[in-house]
LODO-363069 format. One record per residue (C-alpha): x negated, y, z negated; residue in one letter; residue number from 1. Coordinates in pm, whole numbers, plus 50000, padded with zeros to 5 digits. Example, Ala and Ser with C-alpha at 12.3 -4.5 7.8 and 13.67 -1.06 7.14 Angstrom:
+-------+-------+-------+------+-----+
!     X !     Y !     Z ! code ! pos !
+-------+-------+-------+------+-----+
! 48770 ! 49550 ! 49220 !    a !   1 !
! 48633 ! 49894 ! 49286 !    s !   2 !
+-------+-------+-------+------+-----+
***
This chain:
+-------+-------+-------+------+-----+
!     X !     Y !     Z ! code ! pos !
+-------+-------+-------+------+-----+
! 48164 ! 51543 ! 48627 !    x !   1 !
! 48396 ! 51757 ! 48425 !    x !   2 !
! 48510 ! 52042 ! 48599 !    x !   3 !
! 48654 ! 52371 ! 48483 !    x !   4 !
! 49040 ! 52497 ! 48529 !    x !   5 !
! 49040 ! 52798 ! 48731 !    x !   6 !
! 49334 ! 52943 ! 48811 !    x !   7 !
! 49352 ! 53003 ! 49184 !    x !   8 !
! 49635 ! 53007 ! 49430 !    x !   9 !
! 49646 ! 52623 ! 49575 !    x !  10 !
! 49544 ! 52589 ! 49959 !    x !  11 !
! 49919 ! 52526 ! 50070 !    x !  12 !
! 49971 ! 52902 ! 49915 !    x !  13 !
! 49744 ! 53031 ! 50085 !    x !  14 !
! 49800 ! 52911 ! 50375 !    x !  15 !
! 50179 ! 53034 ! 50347 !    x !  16 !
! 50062 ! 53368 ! 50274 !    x !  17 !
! 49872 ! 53430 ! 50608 !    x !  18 !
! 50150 ! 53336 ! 50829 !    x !  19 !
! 50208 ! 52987 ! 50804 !    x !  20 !
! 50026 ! 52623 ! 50823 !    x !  21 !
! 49711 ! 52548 ! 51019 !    x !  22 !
! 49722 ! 52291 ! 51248 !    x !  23 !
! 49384 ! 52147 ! 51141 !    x !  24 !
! 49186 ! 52035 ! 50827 !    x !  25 !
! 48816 ! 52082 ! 50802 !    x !  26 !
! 48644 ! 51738 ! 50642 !    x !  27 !
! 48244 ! 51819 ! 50685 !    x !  28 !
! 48236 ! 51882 ! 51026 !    x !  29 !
! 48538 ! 51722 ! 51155 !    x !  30 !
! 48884 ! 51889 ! 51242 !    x !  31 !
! 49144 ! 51701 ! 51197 !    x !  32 !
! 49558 ! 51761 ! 51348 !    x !  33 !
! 49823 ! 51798 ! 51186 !    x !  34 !
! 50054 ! 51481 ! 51104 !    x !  35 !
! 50383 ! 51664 ! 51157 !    x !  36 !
! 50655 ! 51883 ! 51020 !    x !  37 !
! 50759 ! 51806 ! 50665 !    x !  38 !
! 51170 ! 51844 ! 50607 !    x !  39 !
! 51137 ! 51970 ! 50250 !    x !  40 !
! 50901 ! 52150 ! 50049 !    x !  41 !
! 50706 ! 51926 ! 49819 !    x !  42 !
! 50577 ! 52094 ! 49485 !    x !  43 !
! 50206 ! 52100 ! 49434 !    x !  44 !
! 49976 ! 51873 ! 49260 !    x !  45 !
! 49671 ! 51797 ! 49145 !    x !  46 !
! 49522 ! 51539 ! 49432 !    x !  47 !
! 49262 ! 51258 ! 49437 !    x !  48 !
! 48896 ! 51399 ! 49516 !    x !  49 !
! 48790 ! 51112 ! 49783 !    x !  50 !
! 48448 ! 51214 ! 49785 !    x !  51 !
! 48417 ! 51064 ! 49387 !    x !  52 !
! 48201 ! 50715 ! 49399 !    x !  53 !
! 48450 ! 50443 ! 49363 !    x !  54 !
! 48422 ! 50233 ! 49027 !    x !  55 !
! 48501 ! 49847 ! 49035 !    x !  56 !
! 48808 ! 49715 ! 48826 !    x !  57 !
! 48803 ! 49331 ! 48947 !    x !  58 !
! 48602 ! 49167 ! 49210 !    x !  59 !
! 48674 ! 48876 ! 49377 !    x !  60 !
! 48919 ! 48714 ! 49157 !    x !  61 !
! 49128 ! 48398 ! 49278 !    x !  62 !
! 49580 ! 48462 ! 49356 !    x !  63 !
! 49810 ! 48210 ! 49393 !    x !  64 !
! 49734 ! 48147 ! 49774 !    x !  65 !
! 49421 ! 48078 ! 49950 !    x !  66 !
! 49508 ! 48349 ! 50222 !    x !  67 !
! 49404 ! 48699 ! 50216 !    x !  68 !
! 49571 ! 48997 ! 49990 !    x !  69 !
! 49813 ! 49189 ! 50172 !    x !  70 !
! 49924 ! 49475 ! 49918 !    x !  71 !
! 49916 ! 49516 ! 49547 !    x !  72 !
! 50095 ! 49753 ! 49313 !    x !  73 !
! 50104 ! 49790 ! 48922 !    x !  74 !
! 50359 ! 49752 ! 48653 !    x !  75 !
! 50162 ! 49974 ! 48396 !    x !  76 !
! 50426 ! 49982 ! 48118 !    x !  77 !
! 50349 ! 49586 ! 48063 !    x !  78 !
! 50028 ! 49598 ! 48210 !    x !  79 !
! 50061 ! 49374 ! 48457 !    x !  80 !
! 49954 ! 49347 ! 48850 !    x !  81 !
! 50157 ! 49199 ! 49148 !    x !  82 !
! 49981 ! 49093 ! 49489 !    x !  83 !
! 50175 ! 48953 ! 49780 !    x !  84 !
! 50004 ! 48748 ! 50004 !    x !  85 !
! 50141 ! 48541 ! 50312 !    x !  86 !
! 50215 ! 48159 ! 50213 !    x !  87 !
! 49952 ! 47928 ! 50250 !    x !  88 !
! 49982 ! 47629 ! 50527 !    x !  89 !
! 50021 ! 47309 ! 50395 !    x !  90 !
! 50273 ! 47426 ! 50094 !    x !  91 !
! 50603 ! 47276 ! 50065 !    x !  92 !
! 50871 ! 47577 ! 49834 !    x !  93 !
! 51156 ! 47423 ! 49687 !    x !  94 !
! 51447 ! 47366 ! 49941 !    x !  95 !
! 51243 ! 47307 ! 50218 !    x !  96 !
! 51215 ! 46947 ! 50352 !    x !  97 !
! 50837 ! 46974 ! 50562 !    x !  98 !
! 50518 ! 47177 ! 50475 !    x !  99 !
! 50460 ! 47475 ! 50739 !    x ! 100 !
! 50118 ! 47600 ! 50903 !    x ! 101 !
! 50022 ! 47972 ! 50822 !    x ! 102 !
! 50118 ! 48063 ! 51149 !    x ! 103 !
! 50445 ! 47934 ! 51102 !    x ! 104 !
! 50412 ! 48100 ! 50783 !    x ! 105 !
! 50315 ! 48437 ! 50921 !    x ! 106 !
! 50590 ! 48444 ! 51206 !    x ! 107 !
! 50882 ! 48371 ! 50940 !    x ! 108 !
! 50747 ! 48637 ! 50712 !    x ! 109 !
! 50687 ! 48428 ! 50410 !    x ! 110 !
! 50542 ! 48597 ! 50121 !    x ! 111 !
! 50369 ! 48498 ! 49757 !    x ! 112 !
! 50416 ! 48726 ! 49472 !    x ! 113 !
! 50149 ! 48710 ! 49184 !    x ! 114 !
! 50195 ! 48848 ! 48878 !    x ! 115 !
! 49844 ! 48924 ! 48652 !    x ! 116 !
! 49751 ! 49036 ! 48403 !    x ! 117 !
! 49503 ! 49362 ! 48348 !    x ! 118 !
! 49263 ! 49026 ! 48251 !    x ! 119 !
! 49266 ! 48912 ! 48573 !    x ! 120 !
! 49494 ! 48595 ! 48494 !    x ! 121 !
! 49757 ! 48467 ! 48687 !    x ! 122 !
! 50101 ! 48490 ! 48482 !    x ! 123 !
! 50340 ! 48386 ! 48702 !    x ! 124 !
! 50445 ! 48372 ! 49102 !    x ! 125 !
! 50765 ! 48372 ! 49318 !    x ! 126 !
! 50794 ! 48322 ! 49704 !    x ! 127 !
! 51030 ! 48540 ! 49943 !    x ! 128 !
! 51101 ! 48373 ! 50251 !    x ! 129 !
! 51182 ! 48559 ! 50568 !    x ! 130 !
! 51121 ! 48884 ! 50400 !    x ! 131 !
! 50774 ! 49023 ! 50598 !    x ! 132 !
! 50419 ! 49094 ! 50635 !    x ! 133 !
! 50354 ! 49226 ! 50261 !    x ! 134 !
! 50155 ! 49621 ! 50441 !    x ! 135 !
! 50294 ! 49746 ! 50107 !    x ! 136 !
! 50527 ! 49660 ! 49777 !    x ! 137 !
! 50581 ! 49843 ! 49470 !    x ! 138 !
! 50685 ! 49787 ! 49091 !    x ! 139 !
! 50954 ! 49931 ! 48891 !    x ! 140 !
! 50929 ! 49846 ! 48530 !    x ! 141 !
! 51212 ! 49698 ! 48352 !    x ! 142 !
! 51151 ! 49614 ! 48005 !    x ! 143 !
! 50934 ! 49359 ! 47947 !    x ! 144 !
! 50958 ! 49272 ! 48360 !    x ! 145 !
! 51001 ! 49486 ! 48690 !    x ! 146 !
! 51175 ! 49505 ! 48981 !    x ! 147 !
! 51027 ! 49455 ! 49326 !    x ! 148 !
! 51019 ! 49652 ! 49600 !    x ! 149 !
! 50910 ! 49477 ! 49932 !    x ! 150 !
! 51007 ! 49526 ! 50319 !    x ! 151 !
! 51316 ! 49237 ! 50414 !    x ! 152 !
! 51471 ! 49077 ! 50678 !    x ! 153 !
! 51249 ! 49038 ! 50911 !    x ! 154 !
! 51169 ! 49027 ! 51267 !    x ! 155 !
! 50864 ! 48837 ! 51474 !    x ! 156 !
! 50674 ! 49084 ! 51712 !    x ! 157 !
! 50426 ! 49045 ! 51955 !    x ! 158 !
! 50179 ! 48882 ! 51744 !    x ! 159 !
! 50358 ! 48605 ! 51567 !    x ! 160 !
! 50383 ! 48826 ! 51272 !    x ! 161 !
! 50698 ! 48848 ! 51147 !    x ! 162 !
! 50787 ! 49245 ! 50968 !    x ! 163 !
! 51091 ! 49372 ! 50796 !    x ! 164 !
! 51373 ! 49553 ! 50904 !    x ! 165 !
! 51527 ! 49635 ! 50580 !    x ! 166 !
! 51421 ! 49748 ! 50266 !    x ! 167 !
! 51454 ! 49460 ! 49918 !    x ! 168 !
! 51502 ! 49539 ! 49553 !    x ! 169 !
! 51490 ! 49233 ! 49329 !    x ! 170 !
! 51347 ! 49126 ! 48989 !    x ! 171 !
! 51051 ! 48934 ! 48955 !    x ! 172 !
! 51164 ! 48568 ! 48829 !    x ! 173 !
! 50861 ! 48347 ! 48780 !    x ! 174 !
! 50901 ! 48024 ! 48989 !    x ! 175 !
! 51181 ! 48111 ! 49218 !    x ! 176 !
! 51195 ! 48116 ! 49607 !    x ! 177 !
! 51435 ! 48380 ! 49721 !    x ! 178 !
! 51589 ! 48467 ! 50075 !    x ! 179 !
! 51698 ! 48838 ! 50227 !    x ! 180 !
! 52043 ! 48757 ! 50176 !    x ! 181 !
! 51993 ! 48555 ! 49778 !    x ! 182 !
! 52236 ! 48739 ! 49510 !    x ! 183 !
! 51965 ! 48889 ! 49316 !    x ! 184 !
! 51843 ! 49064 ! 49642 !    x ! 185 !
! 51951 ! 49416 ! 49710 !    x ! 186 !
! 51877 ! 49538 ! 50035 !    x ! 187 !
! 51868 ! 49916 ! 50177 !    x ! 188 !
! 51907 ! 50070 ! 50510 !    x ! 189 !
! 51716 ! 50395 ! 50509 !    x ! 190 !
! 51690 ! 50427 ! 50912 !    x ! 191 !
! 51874 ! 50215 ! 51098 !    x ! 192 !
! 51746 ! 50063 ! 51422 !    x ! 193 !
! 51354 ! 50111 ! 51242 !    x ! 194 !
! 51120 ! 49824 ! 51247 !    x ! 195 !
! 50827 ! 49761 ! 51017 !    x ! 196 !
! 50982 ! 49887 ! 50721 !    x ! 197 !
! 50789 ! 49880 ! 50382 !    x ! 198 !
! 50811 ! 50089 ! 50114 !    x ! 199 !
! 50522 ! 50199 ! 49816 !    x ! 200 !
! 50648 ! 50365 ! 49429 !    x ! 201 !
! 50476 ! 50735 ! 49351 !    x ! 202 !
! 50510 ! 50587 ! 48942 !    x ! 203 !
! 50367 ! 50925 ! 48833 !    x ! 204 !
! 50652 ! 51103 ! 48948 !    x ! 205 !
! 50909 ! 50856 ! 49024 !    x ! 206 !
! 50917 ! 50816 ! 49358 !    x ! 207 !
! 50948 ! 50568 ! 49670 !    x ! 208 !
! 50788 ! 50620 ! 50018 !    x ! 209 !
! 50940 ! 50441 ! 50314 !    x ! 210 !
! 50725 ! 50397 ! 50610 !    x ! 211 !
! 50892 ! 50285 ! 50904 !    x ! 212 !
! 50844 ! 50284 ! 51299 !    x ! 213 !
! 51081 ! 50431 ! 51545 !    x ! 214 !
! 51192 ! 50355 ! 51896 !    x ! 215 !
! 50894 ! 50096 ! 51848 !    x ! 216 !
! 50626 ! 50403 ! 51919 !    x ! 217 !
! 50644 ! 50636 ! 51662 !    x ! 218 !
! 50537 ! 50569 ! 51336 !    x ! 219 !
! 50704 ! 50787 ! 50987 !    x ! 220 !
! 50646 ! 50800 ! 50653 !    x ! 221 !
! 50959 ! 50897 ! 50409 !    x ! 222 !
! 50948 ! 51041 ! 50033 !    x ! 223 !
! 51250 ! 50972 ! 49818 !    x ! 224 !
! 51344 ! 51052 ! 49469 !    x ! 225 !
! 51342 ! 50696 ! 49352 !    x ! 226 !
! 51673 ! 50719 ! 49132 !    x ! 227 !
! 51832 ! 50874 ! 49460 !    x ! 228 !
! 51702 ! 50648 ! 49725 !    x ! 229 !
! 51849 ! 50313 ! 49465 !    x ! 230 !
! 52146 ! 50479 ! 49399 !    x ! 231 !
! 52190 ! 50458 ! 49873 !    x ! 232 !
! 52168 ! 50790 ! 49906 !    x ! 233 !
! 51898 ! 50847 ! 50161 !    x ! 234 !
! 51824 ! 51215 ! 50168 !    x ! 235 !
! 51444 ! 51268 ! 50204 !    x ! 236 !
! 51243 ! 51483 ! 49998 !    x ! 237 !
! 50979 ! 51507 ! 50335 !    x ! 238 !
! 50932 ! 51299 ! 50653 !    x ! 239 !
! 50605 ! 51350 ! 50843 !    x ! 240 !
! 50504 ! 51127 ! 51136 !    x ! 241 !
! 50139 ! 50903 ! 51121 !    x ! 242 !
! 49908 ! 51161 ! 51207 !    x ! 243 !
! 49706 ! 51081 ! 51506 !    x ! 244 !
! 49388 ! 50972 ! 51312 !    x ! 245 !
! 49540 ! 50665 ! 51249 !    x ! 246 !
! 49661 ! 50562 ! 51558 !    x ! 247 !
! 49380 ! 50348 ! 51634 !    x ! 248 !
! 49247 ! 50229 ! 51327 !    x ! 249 !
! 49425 ! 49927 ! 51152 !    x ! 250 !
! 49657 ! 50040 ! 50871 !    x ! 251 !
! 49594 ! 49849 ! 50556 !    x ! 252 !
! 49795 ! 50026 ! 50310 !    x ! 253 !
! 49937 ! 50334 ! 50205 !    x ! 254 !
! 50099 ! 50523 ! 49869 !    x ! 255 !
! 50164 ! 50869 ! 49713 !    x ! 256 !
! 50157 ! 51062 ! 49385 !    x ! 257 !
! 50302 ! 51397 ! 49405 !    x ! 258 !
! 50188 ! 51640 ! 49704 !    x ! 259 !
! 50027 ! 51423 ! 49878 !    x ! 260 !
! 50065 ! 51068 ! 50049 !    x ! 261 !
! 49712 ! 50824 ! 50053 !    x ! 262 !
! 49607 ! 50565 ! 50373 !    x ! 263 !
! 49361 ! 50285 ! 50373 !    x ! 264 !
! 49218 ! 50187 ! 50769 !    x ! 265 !
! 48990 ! 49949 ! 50829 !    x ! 266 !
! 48894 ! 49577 ! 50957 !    x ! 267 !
! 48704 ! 49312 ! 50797 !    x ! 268 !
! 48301 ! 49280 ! 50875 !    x ! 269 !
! 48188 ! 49064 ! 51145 !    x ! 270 !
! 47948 ! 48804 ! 51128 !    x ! 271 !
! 47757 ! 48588 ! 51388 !    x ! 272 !
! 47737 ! 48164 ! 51391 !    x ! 273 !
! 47449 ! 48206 ! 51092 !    x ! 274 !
! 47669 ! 48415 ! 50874 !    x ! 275 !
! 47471 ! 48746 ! 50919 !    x ! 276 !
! 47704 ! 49050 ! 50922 !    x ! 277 !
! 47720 ! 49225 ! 51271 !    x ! 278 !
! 47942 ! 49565 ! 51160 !    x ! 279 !
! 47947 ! 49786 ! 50901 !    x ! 280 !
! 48207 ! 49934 ! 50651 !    x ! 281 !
! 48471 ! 50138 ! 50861 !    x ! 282 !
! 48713 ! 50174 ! 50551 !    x ! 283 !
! 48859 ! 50533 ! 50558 !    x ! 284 !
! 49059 ! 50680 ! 50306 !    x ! 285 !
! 49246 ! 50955 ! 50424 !    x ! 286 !
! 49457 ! 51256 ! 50207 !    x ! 287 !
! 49774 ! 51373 ! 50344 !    x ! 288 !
! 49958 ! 51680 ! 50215 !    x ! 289 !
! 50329 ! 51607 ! 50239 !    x ! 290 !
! 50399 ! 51966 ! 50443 !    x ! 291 !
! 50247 ! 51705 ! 50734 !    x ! 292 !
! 49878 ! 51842 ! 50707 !    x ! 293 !
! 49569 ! 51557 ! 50681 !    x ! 294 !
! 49368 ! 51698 ! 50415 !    x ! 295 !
! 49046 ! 51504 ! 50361 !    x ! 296 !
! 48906 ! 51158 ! 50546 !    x ! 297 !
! 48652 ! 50988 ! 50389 !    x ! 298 !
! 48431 ! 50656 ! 50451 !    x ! 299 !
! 48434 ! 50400 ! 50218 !    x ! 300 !
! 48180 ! 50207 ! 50080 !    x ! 301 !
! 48325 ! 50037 ! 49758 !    x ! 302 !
! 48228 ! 49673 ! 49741 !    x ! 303 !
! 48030 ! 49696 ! 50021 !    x ! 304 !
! 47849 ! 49347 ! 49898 !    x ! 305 !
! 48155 ! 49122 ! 49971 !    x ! 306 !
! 48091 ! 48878 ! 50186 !    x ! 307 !
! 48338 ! 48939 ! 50504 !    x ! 308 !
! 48512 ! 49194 ! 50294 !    x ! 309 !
! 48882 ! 49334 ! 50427 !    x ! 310 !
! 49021 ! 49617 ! 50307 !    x ! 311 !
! 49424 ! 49549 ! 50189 !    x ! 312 !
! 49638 ! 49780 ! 50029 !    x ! 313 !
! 49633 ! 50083 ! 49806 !    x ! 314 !
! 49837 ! 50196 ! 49431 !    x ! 315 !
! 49835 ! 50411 ! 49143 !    x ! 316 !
! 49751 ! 50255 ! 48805 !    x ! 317 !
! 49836 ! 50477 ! 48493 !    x ! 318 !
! 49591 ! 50341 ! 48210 !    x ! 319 !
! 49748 ! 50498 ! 47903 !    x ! 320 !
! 50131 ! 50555 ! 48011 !    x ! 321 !
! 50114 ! 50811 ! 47756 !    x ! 322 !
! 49871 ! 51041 ! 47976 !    x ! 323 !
! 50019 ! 51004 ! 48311 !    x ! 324 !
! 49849 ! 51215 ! 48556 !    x ! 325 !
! 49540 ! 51061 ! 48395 !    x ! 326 !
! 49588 ! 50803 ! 48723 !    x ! 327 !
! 49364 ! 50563 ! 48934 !    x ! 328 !
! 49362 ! 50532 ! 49326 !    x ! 329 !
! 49277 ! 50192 ! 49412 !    x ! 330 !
! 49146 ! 50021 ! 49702 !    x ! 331 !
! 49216 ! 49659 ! 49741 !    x ! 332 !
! 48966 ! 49424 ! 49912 !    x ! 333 !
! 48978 ! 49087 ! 50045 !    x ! 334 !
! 48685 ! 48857 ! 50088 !    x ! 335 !
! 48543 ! 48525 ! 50077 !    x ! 336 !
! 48243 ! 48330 ! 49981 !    x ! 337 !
! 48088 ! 48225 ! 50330 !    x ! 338 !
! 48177 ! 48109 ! 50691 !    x ! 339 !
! 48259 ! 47747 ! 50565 !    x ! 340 !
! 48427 ! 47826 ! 50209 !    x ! 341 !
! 48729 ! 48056 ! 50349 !    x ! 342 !
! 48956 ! 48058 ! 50061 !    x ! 343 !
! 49053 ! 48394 ! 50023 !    x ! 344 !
! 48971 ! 48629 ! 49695 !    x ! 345 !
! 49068 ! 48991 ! 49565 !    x ! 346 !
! 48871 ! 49273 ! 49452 !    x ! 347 !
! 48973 ! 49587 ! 49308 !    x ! 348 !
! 48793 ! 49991 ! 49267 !    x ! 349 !
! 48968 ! 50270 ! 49223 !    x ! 350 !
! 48866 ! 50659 ! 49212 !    x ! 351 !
! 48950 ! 50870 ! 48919 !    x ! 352 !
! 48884 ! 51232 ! 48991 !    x ! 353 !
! 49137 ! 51471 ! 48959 !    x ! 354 !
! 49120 ! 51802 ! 49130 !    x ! 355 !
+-------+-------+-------+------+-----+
***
């Protein structure tokens, strides 16, 4: 529905005017706290309205790997797609002298990169060993390629997952199996000592977000000018911590565009021995204003159908790149066909309301 453009002061003003932030957000009748203190002023923007119906891009298209989609981002000057995806069991890379399980897989921090088209075919794929658990990646567009941005070096925790440490910038080279320390790897250090580093691109307005977790409690989320944050200099725009909403759900992706910073939570359906589904959607989407304030939280219902159906991963796609803040939010899904037929597939809606 089209809507008309009033001229009003924004909600942030407002807010400013009477003496400062609130601490809470009203979403129906739910309150929700504040994430934190933001270092910088952000400037405002218009912001995604999460209560618009989701429409479907893709669903359940085949990647390179029969596991399930971690992140995706877009390259929307050559109109192309990248998915990472841990490496399936069972696949020997070049170099390597024995085939790995996925656990093995999952504690080394083994990745897949697809590259598709906006068709749905694969184009091309590259494998990162060592490098992490894939929560997020973006795409900077070079020419007729990109560079990748994905978490590095990392670590095992707790659960046999293995997450970066540092921060990678490399280009995409169809067919090639790179390492954190290969020569066409460079890696950044935005907080040292952090753990679970990954990082998502704002492509609207050129920037990177860093999230990262601290003293292995407290999670933050970073926003850079991109040019800046590649050129070393690590001087954030705003830093808010995870606001407590999300401290129990499971985080399956994040990214921004302008004033405000975008999560998807959720888990995958269950499903008893006869493959009847035992829980319902609780996919949340959840608006964050950059000052630290959680704007709007909102259940999500988009591809509700999927059989097993796991949300993974958020980005911005710019249709025309000659009508920018014309831009999608989409929600990345993974599913598969039934208890016994496993092999993982990707679906894709996004939400196109401005406001």
């Amino acid at each position: 529905m089209k809507r008309e453009n009033v001229s009003h002061p924004s909600r942030r003003q407002v807010l400013k005017r009477v003496g400062g932030l609130t601490a809470a957000a009203v979403v129906g009748s739910a309150s929700l706290a504040q994430a934190g203190t933001a270092s910088a002023t952000v400037a405002d923007s218009k912001r995604f309205d999460l209560t618009d119906s989701s429409d479907e891009w893709f669903r359940e298209i085949l990647l390179n790997e029969r596991r399930i989609l971690q992140s995706f981002a877009f390259d929307n000057t050559n109109r192309h797609l990248y998915t990472a995806q841990l490496v399936q069991g069972g696949r020997m890379l070049s170099g390597e002298s024995q085939a790995y399980s996925d656990a093995d897989r999952s504690k080394n921090g083994d990745l897949c990169i697809t590259r598709l088209d906006w068709q749905g075919n694969i184009t091309g794929r590259m494998y990162l060993k060592g490098f992490g658990h894939g929560v997020s990646i973006g795409v900077e567009p070079s020419g007729s390629s990109a560079f990748l941005w994905t978490e590095s070096d990392s670590v095992t925790d707790s659960q046999n997952n293995g997450y970066g440490t540092k921060i990678a910038r490399f280009k995409f080279a169809n067919g090639t199996v790179l390492r954190p320390d290969s020569a066409q790897v460079t890696r950044y250090t935005p907080v040292a000592g952090s753990d679970h580093n990954s990082v998502a691109i704002d492509p609207v307005y050129n920037r990177i977000v860093h999230r990262y977790r601290i003293n292995g409690t407290t999670w933050k989320y970073s926003l850079y000018d991109l040019a800046t944050f590649k050129a070393g200099t690590f001087t954030p725009l705003a830093t808010i911590t995870q606001p407590s909403v999300l401290t129990g759900p499971t985080l399956q992706g994040y990214v921004s565009m302008g004033q405000y910073l975008y999560t998807l939570d959720g888990d995958a359906y269950a499903y008893d021995k006869d493959g009847r589904q035992t829980t319902t959607s609780n996919t949340y989407v959840t608006s964050i204003d950059w000052d630290g304030t959680v704007y709007e939280r909102r259940l999500s219902n988009a591809g509700k159908t999927l059989f097993y159906r796991e949300p993974e991963g958020l980005a911005i796609q710019i249709p025309n790149t000659g009508n920018p803040t014309a831009a999608r939010l989409h929600l990345g899904f993974g599913s598969e066909e039934s208890l016994s037929r496993t092999d993982k597939k990707a679906s894709f809606y996004y939400k196109d309301l401005l406001v």
